[in-house]
N, C-alpha and C positions, 0 to 999 in steps of 0.2 A: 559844293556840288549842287549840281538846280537840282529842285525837288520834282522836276518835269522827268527827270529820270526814272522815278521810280515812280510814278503814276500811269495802269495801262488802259488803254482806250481801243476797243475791239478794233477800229478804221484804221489804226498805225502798228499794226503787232500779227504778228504769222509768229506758227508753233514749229518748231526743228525737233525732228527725233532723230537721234545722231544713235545710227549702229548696235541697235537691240536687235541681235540676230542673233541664229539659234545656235550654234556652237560658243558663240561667246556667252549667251545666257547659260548656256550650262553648266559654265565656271562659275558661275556666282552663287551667291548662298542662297538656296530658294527661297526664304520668307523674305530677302530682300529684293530678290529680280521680282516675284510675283507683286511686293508694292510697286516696281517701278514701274511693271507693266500696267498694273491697277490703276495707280496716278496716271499714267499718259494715256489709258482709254479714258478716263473722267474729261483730260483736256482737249482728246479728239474729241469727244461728243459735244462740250460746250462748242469747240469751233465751228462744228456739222452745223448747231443750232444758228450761231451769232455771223457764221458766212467767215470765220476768220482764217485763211488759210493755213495750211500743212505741208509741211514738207519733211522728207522721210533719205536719207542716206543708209548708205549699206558699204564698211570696207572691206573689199576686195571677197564680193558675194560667195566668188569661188570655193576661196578656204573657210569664211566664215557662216558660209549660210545665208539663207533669206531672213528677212524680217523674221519676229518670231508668230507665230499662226493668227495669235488674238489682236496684234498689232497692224499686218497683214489684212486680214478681215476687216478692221476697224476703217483701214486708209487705203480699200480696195480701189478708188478712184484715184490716189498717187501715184505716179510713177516716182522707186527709190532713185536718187541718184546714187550712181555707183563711184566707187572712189580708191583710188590705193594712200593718197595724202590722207594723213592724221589729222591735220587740219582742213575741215570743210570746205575752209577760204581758199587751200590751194587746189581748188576743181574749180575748173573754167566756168562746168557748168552750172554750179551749184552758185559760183557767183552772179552769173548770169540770170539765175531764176529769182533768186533774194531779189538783186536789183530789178526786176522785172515787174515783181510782187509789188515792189515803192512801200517798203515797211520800215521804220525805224527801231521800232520795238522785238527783240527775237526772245520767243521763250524758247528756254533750251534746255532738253532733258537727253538720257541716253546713258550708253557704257563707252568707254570707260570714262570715269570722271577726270581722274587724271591723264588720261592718253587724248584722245579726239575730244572727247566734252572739253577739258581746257584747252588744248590747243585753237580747237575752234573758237572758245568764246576769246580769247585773246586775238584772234584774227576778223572776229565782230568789231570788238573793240579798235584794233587798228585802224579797220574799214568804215568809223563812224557809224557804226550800229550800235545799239542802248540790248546787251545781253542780258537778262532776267533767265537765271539758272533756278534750276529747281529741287529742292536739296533733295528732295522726297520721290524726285522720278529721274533721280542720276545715280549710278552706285560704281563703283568697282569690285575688284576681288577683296582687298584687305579696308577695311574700315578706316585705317590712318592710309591711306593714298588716296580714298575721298573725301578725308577730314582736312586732310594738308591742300586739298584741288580745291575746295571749299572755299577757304581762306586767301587763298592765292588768286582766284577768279576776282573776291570781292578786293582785294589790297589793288589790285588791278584798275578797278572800279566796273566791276559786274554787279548787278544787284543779285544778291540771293534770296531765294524766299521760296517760299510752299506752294504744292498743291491746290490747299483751299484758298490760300490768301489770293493768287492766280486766278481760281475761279468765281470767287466774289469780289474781287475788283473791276473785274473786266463785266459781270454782272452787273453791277453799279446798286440795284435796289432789290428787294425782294417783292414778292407776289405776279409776279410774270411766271410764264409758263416754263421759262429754260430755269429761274429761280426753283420752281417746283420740281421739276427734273431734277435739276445737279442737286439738290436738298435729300431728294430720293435715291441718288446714286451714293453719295458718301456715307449715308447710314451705317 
């Protein structure tokens, strides 16, 4: 496997938040939805700083709700794409905007890990996208249906990986000012 895969470079990488909406958040266990939510405002703001873009999905806003308030807020300049497909790949327009963006790189956070978060990152994959899931800002309802999506993303060949490893990669050095920020944020 090239090692180019798992190396990120803010000019080739847009961030996907796949369907943190508020009736799905409220299925989930609080101290883990509020990490995931926590994690993906960390990696809205590093994008805010470094110009990396965002993009936001919502399935079928109807039954599910909007974004959830603080995420909302955070990517007030996005419009969500809307979607009733599980996989993000199967929305015309969601392909339309990835392609648009000219990114190779997608980091991929969101609910559920195993319903749309895999489904999508396997329809990355298919579409010659380089998916970087992020174990720390994806969850589901039960712990082993994210442990099992986890595995199955990376057997796939998804990279998985963290939060911070995410935002100090794409960093690249310390003593800059977005370094001093996101140093302040993870605290």
């Amino acid at each position: 496997m090239p090692i180019n895969r798992f190396i990120l470079d803010k000019e080739d990488t847009l961030i996907l938040i796949i369907d943190i909406q508020e009736r799905l958040a409220a299925v989930m266990k609080t101290e883990v939805k509020d990490q995931v939510v926590k994690n993906c405002r960390h990696l809205i703001e590093l994008a805010k700083m470094l110009n990396i873009p965002v993009m936001v999905t919502e399935q079928y806003p109807k039954g599910l709700g909007p974004t959830v308030p603080e995420l909302r807020e955070a990517t007030a300049a996005v419009k969500p794409v809307e979607k009733i497909a599980f996989n993000c790949c199967g929305e015309p327009a969601f392909m339309k905007e990835v392609r648009a963006l000219d990114r190779k790189k997608i980091i991929v956070t969101g609910m559920e890990t195993h319903i749309c978060v895999l489904q999508t990152t396997l329809g990355l994959l298919k579409a010659d996208f380089v998916p970087h899931v992020v174990s720390d800002a994806v969850c589901s309802r039960t712990k082993a249906n994210w442990r099992t999506s986890l595995d199955l993303m990376r057997s796939a060949g998804a990279v998985v990986t963290g939060t911070e490893t995410v935002l100090f990669q794409l960093l690249g050095v310390a003593g800059t000012e977005e370094f001093k920020a996101i140093s302040k944020r993870i605290k």
